[in-house]
N, C-alpha and C positions, 0 to 999 in steps of 0.2 A: 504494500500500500504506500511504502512512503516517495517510490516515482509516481503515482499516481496522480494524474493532471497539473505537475509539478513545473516543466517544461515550459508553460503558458505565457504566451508573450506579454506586456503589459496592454498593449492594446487590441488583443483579442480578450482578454479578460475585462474590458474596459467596455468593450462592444456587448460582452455577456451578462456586465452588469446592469445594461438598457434594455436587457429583453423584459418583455409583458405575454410574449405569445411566442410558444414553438412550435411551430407545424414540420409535419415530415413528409418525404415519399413512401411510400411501402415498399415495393419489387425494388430488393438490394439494401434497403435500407431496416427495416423490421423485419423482413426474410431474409434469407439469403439470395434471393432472387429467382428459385426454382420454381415452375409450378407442376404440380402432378393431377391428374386426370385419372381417374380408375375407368374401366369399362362403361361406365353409365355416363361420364362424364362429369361426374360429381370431383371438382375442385378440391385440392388440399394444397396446405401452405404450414411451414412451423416456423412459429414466431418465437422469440427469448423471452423466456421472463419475466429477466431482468432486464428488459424497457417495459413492462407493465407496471415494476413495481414500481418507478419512480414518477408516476403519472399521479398518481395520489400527493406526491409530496411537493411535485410543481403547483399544481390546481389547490393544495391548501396554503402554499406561500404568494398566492395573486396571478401565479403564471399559467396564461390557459394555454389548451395543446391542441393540436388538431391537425387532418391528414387532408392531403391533397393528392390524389391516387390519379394515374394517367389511364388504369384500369375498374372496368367495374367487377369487382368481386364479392360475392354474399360472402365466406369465406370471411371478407378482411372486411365488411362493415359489423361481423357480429361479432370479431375485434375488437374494434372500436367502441363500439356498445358495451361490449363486456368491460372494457376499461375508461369508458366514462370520459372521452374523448370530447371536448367542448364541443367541436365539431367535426364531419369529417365527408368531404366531399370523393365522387368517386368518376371516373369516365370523361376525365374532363383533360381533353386536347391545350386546351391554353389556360397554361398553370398561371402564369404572370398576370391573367387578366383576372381571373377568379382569386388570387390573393388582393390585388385589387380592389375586387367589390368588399370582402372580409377588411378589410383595412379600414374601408371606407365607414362599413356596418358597426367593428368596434372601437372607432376614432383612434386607431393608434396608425402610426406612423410607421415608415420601414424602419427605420434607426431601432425602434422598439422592436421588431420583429427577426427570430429565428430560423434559418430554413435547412432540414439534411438532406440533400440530396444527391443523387452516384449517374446521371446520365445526360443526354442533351436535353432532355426533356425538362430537365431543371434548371438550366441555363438559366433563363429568363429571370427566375423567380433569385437563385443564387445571386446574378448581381446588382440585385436591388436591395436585400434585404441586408440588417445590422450588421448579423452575425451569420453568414454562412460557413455550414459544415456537409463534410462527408466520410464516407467509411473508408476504412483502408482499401478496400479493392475497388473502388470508385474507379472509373475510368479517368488515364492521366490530364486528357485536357479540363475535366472536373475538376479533381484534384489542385491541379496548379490554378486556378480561381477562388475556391475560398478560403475562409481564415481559420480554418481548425480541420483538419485530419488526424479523425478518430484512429487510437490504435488499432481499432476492431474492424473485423470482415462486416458486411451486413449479414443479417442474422446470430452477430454474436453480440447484439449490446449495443449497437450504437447512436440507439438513443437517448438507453441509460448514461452514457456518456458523458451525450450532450448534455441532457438534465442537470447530473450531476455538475457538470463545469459552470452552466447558468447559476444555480444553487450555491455552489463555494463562489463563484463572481462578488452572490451579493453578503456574503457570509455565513449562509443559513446551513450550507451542508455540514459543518461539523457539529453544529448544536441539535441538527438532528438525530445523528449519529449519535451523540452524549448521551441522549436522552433515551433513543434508544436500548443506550448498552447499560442505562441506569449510570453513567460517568455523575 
């Protein structure tokens, strides 16, 4: 634990201290990016856990979350559901215009606003936003664009990551932690 987000530039951490709102991608980012199909066609996908668990501790410290999926998948909206996702849109071709409308909806600004995402398809949304991140296996002209590349593949964490790094930004993750461990 004691590399753990330790590395962090002053002004990505600066950027993570502005965030209000972290939305992600799904495929490559909470997956790993596979999708499997069984004989009927019925959809699977395995998400980490651990970016479930820290979705309660964003959303109780002010910071809402929510997905912007280029796909539509039942699969990844009962996800979403399941983890109490502020919002979470699906099928939608132009990321950049639909963070847009959301921006617009809960008056925050991009300066305020988070985004992970691993492909072209994030482009747009990547550099507008505060604090853009991706996964480790993010594609390199991805990668070389925004301000935080997670240690982790998609599908191992890295949202929890993110979270996480938002959360120690503003000071809150070790006291949650404390409190936790009964410190």
């Amino acid at each position: 634990m004691e590399n753990y987000l330790k590395d962090i530039s002053p002004e990505t951490l600066t950027k993570a201290k502005n965030v209000q709102l972290l939305i992600t991608d799904v495929d490559g980012v909470l997956t790993d990016g596979g999708i499997i199909y069984d004989d009927n066609r019925v959809e699977y996908k395995r998400f980490n856990v651990k970016d479930g668990q820290i979705v309660q501790y964003l959303r109780r410290n002010g910071i809402k979350v929510g997905v912007i999926s280029g796909r539509n998948s039942q699969v990844v909206k009962n996800r979403c559901e399941e983890l109490k996702f502020d919002f979470h849109y699906h099928g939608i071709e132009e990321k950049g215009l639909k963070l847009e409308e959301i921006l617009l909806e809960m008056r925050i600004g991009y300066s305020q606003c988070a985004f992970i995402g691993d492909d072209i398809w994030d482009l747009p949304i990547l550099a507008k936003v505060g604090l853009s991140a991706a996964p480790a296996d993010a594609l390199p002209y991805v990668k070389e664009r925004v301000d935080f590349i997670s240690a982790r593949a998609g599908g191992q964490g890295v949202f929890r990551e993110v979270g996480d790094l938002i959360l120690k930004s503003k000071g809150l993750l070790d006291p949650i932690i404390a409190q936790l461990f009964n410190e």
